[in-house]
C-alpha positions as a Markdown table, in Angstrom:
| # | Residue | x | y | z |
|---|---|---|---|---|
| 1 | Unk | 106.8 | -27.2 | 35.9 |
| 2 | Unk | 109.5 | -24.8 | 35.2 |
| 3 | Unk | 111.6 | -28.4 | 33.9 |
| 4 | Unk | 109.1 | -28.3 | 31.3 |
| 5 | Unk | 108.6 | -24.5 | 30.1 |
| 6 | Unk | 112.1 | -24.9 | 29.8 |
| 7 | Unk | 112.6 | -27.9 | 27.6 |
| 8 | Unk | 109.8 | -26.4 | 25.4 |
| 9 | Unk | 111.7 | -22.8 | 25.3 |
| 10 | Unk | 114.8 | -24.1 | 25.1 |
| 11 | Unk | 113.9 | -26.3 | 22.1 |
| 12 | Unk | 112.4 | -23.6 | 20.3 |
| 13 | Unk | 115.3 | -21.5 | 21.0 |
| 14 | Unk | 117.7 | -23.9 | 19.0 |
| 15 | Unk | 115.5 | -24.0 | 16.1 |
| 16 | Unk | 115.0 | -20.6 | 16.0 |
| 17 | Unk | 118.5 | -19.9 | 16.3 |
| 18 | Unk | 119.6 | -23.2 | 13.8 |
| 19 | Unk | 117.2 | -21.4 | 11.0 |
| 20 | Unk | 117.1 | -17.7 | 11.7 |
| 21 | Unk | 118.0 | -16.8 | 8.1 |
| 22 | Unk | 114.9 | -18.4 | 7.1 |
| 23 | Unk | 112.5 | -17.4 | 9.9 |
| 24 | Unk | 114.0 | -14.2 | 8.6 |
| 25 | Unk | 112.6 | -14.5 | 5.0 |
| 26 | Unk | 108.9 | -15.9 | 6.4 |
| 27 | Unk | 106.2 | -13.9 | 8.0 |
| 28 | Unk | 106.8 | -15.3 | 11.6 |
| 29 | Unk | 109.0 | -13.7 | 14.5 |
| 30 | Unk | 110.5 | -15.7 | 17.7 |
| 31 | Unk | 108.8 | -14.4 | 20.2 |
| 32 | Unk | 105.5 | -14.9 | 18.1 |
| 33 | Unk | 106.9 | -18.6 | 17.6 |
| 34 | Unk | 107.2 | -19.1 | 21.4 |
| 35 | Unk | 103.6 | -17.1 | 22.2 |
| 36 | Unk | 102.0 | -19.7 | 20.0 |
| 37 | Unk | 104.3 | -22.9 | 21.9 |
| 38 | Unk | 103.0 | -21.6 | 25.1 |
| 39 | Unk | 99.4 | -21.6 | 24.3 |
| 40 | Unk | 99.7 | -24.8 | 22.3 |
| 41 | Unk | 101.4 | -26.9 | 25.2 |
| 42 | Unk | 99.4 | -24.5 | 27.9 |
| 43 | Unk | 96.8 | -25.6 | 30.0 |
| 44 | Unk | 94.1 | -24.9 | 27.4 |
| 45 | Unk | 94.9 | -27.1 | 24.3 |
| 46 | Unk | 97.8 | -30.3 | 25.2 |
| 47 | Unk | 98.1 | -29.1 | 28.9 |
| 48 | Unk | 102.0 | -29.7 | 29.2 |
| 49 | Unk | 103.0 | -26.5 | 31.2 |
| 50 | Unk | 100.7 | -26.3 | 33.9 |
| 51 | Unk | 100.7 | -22.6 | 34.8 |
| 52 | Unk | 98.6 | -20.0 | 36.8 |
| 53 | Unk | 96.8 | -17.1 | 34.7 |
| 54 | Unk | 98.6 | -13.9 | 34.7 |
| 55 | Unk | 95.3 | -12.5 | 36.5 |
| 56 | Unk | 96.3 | -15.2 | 39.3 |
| 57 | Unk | 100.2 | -14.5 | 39.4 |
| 58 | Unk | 101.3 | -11.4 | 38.4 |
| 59 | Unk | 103.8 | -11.3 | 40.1 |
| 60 | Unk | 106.0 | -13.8 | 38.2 |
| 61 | Unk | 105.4 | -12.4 | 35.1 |
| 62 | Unk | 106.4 | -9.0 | 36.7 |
| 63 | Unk | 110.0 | -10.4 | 38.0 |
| 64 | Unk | 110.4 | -11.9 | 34.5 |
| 65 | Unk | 109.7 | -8.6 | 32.2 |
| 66 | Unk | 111.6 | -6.7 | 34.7 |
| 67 | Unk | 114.7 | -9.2 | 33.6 |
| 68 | Unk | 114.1 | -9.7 | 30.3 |
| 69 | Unk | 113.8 | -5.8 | 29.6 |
| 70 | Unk | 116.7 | -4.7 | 31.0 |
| 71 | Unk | 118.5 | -7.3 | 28.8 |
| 72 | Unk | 116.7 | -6.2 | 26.1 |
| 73 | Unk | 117.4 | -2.3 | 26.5 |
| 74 | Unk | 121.0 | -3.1 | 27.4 |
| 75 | Unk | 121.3 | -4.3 | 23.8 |
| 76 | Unk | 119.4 | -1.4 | 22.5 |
| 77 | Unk | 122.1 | 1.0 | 24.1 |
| 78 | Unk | 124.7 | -0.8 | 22.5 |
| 79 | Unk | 123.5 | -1.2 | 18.9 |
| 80 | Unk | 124.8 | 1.8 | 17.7 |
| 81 | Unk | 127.9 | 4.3 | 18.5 |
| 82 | Unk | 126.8 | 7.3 | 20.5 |
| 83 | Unk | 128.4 | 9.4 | 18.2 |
| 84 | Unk | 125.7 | 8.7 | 15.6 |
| 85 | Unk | 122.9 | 8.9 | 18.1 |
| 86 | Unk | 124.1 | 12.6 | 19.2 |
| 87 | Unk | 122.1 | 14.1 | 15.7 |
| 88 | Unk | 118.9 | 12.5 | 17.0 |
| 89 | Unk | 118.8 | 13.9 | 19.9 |
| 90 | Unk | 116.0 | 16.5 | 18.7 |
| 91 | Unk | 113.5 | 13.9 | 16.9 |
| 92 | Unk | 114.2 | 11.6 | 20.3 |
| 93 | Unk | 113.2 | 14.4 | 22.5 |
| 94 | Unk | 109.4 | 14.5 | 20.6 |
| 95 | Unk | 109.2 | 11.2 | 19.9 |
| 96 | Unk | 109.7 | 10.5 | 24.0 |
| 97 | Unk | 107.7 | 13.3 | 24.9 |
| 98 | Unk | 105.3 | 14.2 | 22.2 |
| 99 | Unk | 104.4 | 10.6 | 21.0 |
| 100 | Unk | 104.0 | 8.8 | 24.6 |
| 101 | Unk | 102.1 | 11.0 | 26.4 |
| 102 | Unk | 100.1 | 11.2 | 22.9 |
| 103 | Unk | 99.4 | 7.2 | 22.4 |
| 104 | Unk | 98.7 | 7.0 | 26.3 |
| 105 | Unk | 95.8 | 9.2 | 26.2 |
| 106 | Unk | 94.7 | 7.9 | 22.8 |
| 107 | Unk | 95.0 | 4.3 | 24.2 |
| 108 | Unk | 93.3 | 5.4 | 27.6 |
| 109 | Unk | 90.2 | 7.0 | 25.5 |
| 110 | Unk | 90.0 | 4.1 | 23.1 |
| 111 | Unk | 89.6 | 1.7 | 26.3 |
| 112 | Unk | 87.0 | 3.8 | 28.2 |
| 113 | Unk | 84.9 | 4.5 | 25.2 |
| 114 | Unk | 85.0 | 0.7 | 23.7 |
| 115 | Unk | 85.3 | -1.2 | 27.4 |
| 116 | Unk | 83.3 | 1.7 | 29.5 |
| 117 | Unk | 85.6 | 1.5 | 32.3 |
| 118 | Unk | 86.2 | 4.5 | 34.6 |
| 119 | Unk | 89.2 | 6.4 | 33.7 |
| 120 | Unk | 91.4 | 5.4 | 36.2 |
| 121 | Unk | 91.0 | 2.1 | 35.1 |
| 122 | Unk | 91.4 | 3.5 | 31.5 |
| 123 | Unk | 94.5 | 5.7 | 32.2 |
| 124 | Unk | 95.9 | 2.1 | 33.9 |
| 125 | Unk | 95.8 | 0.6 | 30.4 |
| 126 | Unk | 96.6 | 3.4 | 28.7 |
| 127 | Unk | 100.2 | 4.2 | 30.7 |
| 128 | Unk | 101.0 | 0.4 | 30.4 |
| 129 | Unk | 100.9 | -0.1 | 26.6 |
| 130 | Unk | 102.5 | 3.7 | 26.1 |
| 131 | Unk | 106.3 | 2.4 | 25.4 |
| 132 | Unk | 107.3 | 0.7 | 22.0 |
| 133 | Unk | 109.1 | -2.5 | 23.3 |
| 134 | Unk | 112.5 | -3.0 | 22.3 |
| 135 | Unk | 112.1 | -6.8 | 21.6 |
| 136 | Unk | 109.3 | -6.9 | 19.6 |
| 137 | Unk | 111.1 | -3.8 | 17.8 |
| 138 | Unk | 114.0 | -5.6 | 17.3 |
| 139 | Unk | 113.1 | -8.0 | 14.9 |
| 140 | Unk | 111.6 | -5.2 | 12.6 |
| 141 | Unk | 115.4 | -2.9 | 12.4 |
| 142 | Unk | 117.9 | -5.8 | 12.9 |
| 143 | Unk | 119.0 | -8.5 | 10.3 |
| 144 | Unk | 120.1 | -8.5 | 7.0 |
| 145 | Unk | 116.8 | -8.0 | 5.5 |
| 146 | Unk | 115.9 | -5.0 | 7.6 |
| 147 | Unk | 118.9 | -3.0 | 7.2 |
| 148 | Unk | 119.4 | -3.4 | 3.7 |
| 149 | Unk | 115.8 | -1.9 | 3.5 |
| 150 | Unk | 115.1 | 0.3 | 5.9 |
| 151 | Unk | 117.0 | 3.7 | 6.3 |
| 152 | Unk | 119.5 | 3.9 | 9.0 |
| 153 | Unk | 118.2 | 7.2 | 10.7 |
| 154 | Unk | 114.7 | 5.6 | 10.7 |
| 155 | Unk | 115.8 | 1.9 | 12.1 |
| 156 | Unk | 118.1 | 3.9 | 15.0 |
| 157 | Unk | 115.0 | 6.6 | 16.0 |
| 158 | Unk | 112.6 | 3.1 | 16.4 |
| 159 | Unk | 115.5 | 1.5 | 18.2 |
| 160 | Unk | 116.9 | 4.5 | 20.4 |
| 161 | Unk | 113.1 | 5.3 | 21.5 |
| 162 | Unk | 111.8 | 1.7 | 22.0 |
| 163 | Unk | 115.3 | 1.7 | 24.6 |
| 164 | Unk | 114.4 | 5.3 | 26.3 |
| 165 | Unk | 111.4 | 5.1 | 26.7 |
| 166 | Unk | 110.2 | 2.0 | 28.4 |
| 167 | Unk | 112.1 | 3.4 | 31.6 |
| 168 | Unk | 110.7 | 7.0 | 30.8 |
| 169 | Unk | 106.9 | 5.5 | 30.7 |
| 170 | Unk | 107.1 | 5.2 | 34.6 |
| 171 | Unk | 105.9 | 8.9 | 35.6 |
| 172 | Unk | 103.1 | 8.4 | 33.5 |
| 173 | Unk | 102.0 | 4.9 | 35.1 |
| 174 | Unk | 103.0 | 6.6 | 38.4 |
| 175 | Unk | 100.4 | 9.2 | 37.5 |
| 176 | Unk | 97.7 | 6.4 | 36.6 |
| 177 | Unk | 98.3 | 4.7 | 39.7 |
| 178 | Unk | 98.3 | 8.0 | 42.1 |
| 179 | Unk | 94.7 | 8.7 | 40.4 |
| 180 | Unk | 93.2 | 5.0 | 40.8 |
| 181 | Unk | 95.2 | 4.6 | 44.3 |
| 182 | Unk | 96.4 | 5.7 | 47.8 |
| 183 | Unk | 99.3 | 8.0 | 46.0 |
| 184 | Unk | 99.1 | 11.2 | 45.9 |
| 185 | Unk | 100.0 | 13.2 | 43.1 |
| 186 | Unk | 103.0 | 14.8 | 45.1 |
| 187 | Unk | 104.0 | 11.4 | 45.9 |
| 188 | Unk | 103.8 | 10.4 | 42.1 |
| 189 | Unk | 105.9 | 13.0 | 41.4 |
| 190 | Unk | 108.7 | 13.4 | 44.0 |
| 191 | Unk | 109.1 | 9.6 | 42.9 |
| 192 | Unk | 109.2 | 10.1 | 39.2 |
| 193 | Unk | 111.5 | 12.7 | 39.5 |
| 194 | Unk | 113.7 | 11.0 | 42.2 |
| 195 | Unk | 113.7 | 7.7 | 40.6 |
| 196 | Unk | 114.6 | 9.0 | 36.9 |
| 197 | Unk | 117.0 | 11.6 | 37.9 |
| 198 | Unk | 118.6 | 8.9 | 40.2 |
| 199 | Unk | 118.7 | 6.4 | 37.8 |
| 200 | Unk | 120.3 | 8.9 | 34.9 |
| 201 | Unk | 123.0 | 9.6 | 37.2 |
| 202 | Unk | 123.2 | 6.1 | 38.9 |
| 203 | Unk | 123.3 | 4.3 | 35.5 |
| 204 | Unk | 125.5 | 7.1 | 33.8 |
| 205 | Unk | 128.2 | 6.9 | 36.6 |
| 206 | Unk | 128.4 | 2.7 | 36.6 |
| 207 | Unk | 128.6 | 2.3 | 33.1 |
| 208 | Unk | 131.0 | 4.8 | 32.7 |
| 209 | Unk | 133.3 | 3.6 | 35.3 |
| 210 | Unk | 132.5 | -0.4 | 33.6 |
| 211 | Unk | 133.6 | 0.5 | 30.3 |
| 212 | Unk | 136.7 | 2.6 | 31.6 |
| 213 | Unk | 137.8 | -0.5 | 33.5 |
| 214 | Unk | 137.0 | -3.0 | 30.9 |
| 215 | Unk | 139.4 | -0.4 | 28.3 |
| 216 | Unk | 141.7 | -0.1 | 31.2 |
| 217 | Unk | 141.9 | -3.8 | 31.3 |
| 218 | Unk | 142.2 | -5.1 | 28.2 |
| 219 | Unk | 145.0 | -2.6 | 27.8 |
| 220 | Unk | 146.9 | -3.6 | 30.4 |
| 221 | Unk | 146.3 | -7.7 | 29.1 |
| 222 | Unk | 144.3 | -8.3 | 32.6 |
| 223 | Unk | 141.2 | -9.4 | 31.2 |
| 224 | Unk | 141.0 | -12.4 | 28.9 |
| 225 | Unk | 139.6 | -11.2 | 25.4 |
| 226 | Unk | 135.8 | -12.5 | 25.8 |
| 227 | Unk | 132.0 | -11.8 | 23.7 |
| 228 | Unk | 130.6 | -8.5 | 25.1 |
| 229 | Unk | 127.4 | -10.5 | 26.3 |
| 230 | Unk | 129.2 | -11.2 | 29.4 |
| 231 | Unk | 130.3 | -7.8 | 30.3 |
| 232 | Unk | 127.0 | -6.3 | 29.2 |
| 233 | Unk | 124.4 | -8.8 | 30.6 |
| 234 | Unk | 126.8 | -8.6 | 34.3 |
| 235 | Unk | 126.7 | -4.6 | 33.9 |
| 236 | Unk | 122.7 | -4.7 | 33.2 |
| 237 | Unk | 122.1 | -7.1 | 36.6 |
| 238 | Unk | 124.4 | -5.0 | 38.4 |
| 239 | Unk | 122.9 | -1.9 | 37.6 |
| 240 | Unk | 119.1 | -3.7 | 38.4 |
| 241 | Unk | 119.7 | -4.5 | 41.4 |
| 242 | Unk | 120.9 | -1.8 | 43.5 |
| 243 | Unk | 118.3 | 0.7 | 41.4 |
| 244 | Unk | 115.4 | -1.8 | 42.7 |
| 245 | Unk | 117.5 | -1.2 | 46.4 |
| 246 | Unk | 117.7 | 2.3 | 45.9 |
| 247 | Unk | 113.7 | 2.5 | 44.2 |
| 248 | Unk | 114.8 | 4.1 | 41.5 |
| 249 | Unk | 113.9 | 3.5 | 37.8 |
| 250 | Unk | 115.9 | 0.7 | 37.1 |
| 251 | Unk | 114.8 | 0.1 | 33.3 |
| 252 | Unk | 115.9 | 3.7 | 32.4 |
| 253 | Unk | 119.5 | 3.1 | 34.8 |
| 254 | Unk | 120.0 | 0.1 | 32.8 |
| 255 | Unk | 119.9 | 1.7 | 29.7 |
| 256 | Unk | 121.3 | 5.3 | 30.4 |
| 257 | Unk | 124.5 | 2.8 | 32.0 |
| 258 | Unk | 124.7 | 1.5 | 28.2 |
| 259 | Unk | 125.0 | 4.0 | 26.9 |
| 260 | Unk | 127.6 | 5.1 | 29.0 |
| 261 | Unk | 129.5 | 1.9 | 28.7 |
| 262 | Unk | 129.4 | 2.3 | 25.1 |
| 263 | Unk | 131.0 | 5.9 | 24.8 |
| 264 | Unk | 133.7 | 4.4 | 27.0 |
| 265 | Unk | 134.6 | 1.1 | 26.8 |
| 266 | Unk | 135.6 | -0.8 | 23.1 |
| 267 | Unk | 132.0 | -1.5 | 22.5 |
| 268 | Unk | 132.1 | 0.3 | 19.3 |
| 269 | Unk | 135.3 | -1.1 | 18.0 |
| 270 | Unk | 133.9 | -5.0 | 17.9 |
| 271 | Unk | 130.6 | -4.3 | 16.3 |
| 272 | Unk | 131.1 | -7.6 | 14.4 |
| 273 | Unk | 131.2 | -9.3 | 17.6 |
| 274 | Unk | 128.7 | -7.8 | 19.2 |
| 275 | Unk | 125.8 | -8.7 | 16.5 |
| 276 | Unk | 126.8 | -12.9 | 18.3 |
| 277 | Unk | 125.4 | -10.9 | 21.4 |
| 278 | Unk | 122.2 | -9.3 | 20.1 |
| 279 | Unk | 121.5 | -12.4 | 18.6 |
| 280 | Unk | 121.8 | -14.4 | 22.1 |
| 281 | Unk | 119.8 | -11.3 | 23.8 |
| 282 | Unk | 117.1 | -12.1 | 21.1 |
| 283 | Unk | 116.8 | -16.0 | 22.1 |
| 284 | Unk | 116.7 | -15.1 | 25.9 |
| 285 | Unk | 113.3 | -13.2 | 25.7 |
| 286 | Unk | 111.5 | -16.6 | 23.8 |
| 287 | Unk | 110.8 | -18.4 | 27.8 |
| 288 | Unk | 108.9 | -15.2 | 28.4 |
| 289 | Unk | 106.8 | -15.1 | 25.5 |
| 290 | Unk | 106.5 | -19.0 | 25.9 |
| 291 | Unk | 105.3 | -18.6 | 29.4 |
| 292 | Unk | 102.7 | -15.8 | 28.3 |
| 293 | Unk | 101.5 | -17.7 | 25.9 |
| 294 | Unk | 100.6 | -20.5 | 28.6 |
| 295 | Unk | 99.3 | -17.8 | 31.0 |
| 296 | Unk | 96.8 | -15.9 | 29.2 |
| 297 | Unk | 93.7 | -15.6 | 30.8 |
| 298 | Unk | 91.4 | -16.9 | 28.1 |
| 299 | Unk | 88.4 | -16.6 | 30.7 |
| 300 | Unk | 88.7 | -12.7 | 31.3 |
| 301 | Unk | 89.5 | -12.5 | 27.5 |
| 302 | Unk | 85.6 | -13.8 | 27.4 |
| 303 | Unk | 84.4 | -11.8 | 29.8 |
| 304 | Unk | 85.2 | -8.6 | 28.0 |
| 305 | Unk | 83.1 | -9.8 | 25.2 |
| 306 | Unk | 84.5 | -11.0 | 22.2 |
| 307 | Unk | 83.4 | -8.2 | 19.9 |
| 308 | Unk | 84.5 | -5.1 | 22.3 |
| 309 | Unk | 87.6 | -7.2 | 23.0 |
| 310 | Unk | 88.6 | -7.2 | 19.1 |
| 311 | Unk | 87.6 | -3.9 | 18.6 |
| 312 | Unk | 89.8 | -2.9 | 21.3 |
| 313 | Unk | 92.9 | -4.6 | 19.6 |
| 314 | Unk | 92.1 | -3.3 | 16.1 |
| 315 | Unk | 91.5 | 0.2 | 17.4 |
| 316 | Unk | 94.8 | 0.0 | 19.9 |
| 317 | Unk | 96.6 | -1.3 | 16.6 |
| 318 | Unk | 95.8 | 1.4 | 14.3 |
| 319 | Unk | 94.9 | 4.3 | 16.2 |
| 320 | Unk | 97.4 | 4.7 | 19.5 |
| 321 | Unk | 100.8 | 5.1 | 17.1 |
| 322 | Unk | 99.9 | 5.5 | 13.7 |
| 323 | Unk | 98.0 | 8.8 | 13.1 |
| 324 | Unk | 100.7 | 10.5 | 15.6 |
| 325 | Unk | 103.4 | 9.8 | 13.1 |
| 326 | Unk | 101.6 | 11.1 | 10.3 |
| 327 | Unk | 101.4 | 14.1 | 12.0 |
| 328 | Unk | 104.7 | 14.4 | 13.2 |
| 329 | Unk | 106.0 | 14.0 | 9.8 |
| 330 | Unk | 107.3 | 17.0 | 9.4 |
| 331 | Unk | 109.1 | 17.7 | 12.7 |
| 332 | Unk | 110.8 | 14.6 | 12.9 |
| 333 | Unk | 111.8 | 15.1 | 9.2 |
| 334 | Unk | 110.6 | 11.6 | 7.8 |
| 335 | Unk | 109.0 | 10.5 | 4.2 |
| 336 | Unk | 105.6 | 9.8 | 4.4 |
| 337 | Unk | 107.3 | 5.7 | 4.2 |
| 338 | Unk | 109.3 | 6.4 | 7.5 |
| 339 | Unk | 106.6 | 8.0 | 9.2 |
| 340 | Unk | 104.2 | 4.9 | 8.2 |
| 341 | Unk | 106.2 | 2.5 | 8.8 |
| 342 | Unk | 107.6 | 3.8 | 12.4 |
| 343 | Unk | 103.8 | 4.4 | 12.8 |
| 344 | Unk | 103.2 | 0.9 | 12.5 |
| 345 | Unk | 106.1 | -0.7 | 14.1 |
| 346 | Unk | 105.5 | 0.9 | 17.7 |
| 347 | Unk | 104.6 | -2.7 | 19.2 |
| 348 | Unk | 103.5 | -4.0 | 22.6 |
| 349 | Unk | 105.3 | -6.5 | 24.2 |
| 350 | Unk | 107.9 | -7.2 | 27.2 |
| 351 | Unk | 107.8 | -3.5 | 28.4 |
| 352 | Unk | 104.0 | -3.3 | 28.2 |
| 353 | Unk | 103.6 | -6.7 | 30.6 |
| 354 | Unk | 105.8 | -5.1 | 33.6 |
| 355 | Unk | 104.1 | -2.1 | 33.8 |
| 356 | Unk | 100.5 | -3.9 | 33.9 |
| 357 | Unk | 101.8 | -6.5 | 36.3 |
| 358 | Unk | 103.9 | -3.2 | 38.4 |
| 359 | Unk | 100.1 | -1.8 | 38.2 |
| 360 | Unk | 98.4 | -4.5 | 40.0 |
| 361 | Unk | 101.7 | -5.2 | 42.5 |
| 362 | Unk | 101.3 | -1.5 | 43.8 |
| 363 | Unk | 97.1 | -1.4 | 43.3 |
| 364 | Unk | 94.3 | -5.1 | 43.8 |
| 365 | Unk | 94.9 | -6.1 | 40.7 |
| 366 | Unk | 92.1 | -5.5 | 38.0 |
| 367 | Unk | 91.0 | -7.7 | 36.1 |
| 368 | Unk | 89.8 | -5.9 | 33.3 |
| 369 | Unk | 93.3 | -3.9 | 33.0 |
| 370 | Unk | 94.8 | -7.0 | 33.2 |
| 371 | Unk | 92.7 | -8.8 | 30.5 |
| 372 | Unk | 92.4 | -6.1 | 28.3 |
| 373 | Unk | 96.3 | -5.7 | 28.4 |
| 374 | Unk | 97.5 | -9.1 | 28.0 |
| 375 | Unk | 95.1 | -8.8 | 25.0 |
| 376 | Unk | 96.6 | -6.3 | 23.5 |
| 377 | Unk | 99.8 | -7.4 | 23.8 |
| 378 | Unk | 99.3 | -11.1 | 22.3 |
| 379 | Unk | 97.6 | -9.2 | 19.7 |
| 380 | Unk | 100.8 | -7.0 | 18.8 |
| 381 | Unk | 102.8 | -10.0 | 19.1 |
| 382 | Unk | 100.6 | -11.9 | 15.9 |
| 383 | Unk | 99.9 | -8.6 | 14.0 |
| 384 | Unk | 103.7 | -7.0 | 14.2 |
| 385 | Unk | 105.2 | -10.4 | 14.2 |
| 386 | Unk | 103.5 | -11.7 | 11.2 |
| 387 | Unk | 104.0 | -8.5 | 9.0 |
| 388 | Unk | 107.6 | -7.6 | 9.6 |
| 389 | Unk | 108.6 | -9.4 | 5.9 |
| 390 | Unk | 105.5 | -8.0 | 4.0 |
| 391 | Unk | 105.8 | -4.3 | 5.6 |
| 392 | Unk | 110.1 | -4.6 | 4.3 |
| 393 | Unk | 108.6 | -5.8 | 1.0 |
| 394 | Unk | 106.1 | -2.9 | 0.9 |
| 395 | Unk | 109.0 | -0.6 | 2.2 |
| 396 | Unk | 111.6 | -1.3 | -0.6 |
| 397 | Unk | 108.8 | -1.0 | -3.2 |
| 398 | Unk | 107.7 | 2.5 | -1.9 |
| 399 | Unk | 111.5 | 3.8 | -1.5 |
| 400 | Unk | 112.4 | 2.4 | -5.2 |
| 401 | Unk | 109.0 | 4.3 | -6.8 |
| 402 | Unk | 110.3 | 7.6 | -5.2 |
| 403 | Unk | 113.5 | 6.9 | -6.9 |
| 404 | Unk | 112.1 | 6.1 | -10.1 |
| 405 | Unk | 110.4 | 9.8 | -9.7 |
| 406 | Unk | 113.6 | 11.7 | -8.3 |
């Protein structure tokens, strides 16, 4: 089975990547392309890939996201030089503190009040669909079309926050789990504490000491001149695995590590090279979406009834991120287009998936979150995937009216 998933990834990857330039210009992302593959050659319409529901293995799906993430955040902290991330610092801080604890307890009260479910269920859903994923993100700030639309500040706060805080959602779905579990809250906390503060300083010190030998090397002529995918994607499994060893937050050390590397190594100085890389990075996540599509659990989808269900994903899309930008406006020093536009491109995706399927590794798993998740997510995959052209069209009109007026 996994022969087949991936001859039908792997085709769609080459297409994708054979005409980018025009998925660019269409309303259609890649990891929307391969969600639809998966359900079209999944068990429910032609059968092809014969896989399990996520409801029935978990598990691979969590291993998967875990990979895929730290890939995808690796390229995040690489994207831009640190020195122009240092005057963000501020809006960062609210947006990572502010605006996730805000859209998981607007999420977690949508999904009590719509579903009914208790609200430790409710803060389970809530926590998991908190972080903006940095793949679905992607395709909204990178490209020609994006950033010769969208303001720079705006596409590197989406970018820098959709990186930070998909390792920074864990105390928050460590408090979730110590309410609906066996963990206490001292428990939930000595471990968010140890495993964030472990993996700043874990992740900080390794890609620091990556990039200095990589600069050390290459001055020196002991390293052959090769694409920073290599050094990056060995760095990002390097960094994984001994913060899984050591239980600490390994999504956040993989991404505090690039950073590092990029404030030390020659990162900066082959930014033409790297966009090869972030383009690669982009085609790795398309198996994962092509696998989700084949896995969703159309049954449980059902049993949530079909009207709650969509109210759940039109309320999730509109409510949990939008409404907190507006109000943030001000402090985070955006035009009502920024603040609309970040509001709305605050998908669900990769990062969303490992902390539902960490949810049911460390509690039974529930169904409901489970459903109700994988839901939401597919949903954010259509809705952000599909408007990414029309909300750069609508952007570029907006920004050339307020011109017109200035």
């Amino acid at each position: 089975m996994l022969d087949v998933l991936l001859t039908v990834a792997g085709a769609l990857a080459l297409l994708v990547a054979a005409f980018s330039a025009r998925i660019q210009r269409v309303p259609m992302s890649g990891p929307l392309l391969a969600l639809l593959a998966g359900v079209l050659f999944g068990p429910e319409v032609l059968a092809v890939i014969d896989l399990p529901t996520i409801v029935e293995r978990h598990d691979v799906m969590h291993e998967i996201s875990r990979l895929l993430l730290a890939v995808s955040v690796m390229a995040v902290a690489l994207r831009y030089p640190v020195r122009d991330i240092r005057p963000l610092v501020r809006p960062l801080t609210l947006l990572l503190v502010a605006g996730m604890i805000g859209m998981a307890l607007i999420t977690s009260a949508l999904a009590a009040a719509i579903l009914g479910i208790g609200l430790a269920a409710a803060l389970l859903l809530g926590t998991a669909l908190c972080a903006t994923d940095p793949v679905l993100a992607t395709s909204a700030v990178t490209g020609d079309p994006a950033e010769r639309t969208i303001a720079l500040r705006t596409r590197q706060l989406l970018s820098v926050e959709s990186g930070a805080n998909d390792g920074l959602a864990l105390p928050l779905v460590l408090t979730a789990v110590a309410l609906a579990g066996p963990l206490s809250g001292p428990a939930a906390l000595v471990e968010s504490l140890g495993g964030i503060l472990g993996a700043v300083v874990f992740g900080a010190a390794v890609g620091a000491a990556g990039g200095w030998l990589l600069r050390r090397a290459e001055a020196h002529r002991e390293v052959e001149s090769g694409p920073l995918l290599i050094y990056t994607l060995l760095l990002a499994l390097f960094v994984l695995g001994p913060s899984g060893l050591l239980h600490l937050d390994g999504i956040l050390a993989v991404f505090v590590s690039g950073l590092a590397f990029n404030a030390t190594s020659s990162a900066g100085e082959r930014a033409a090279e790297y966009r090869i890389d972030e383009a690669v990075n982009n085609l790795l996540v398309l198996p994962l979406f092509t696998a989700l599509g084949a896995m969703l659990p159309w049954r449980e989808w059902a049993g949530l009834g079909w009207w709650r269900a969509l109210l759940l994903v039109v309320a999730v899309l509109l409510l949990r991120r939008i409404p907190l930008l507006l109000a943030l406006r001000r402090p985070l020093d955006l035009t009502w287009r920024d603040a609309v536009f970040l509001g709305w491109f605050g998908p669900m995706g990769v990062s969303a998936l490992f902390y539902l399927t960490l949810e049911a590794a460390r509690l039974e798993a529930d169904t409901v979150v489970l459903a109700a998740g994988t839901l939401v997510v597919a949903a954010s995959t259509i809705a952000h995937g599909i408007t990414n052209t029309p909300a750069l069209t609508a952007y570029r009109k907006a920004a050339d009216r307020a011109n017109e007026r200035s």
